[in-house]
N, C-alpha and C positions, 0 to 999 in steps of 0.2 A: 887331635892335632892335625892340622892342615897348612902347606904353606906355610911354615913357622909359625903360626898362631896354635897357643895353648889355648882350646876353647872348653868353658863352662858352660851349661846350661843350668838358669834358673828357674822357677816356674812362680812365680809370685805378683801379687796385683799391684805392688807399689815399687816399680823398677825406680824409680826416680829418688828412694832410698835406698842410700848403700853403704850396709851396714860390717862393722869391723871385721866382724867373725868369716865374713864371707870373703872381706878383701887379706886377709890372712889365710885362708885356707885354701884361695886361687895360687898365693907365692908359695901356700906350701908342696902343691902337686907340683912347680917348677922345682923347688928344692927336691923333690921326691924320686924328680925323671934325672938321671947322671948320666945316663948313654949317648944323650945329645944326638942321637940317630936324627934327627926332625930340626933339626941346627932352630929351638923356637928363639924366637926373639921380639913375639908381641903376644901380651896375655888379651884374652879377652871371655868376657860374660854374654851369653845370649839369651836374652826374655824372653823365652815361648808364649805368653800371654798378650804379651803387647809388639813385639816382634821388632827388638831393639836389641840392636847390635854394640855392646861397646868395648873400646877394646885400647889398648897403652901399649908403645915399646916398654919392651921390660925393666930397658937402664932407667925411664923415667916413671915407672911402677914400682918400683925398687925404692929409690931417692922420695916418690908420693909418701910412699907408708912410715917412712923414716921420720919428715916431717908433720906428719898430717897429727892433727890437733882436734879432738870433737868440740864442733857436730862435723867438721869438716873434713875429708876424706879425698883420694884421688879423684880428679875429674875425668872423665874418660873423653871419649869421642864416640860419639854416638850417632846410628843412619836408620833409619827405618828401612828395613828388604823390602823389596817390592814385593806386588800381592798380598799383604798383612793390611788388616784393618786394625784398627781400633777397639780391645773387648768391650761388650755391653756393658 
């Protein structure tokens, strides 16, 4: 947790798939933390592999999962960090 963001790290080769179990178990550490010390108010996943940041207000990560339909799932927002290449 930093700056209001609840952050994940994933480690996997296909960030560009994002799969339910994962976008449920990101809302469940939201659900999990009640102390609200870190006032969060944006989740977000971080690909260590490909070095992709992506990350949603929570009220519209919230309303994503509510709606979301497969194959389709919340979109995020997404920036490559500087200094990150591309894996081989």
């Amino acid at each position: 947790m930093v700056d209001g963001l609840l952050l994940d790290f994933k480690s996997t080769r296909h960030p560009h798939v994002f799969r339910k179990d994962v976008a449920w178990q990101l809302l469940g550490y939201l659900l999990l933390y009640t102390r609200d010390r870190f006032r969060i108010d944006t989740l977000g996943l971080y690909f260590t592999r490909s070095g992709v940041l992506a990350t949603w207000p929570v009220e519209e990560y919230v309303d994503l999962l509510g709606a979301c339909r497969p194959p389709r799932c919340p979109r995020p927002t997404t920036r490559r960090l500087p200094g990150r290449r591309r894996p081989v």
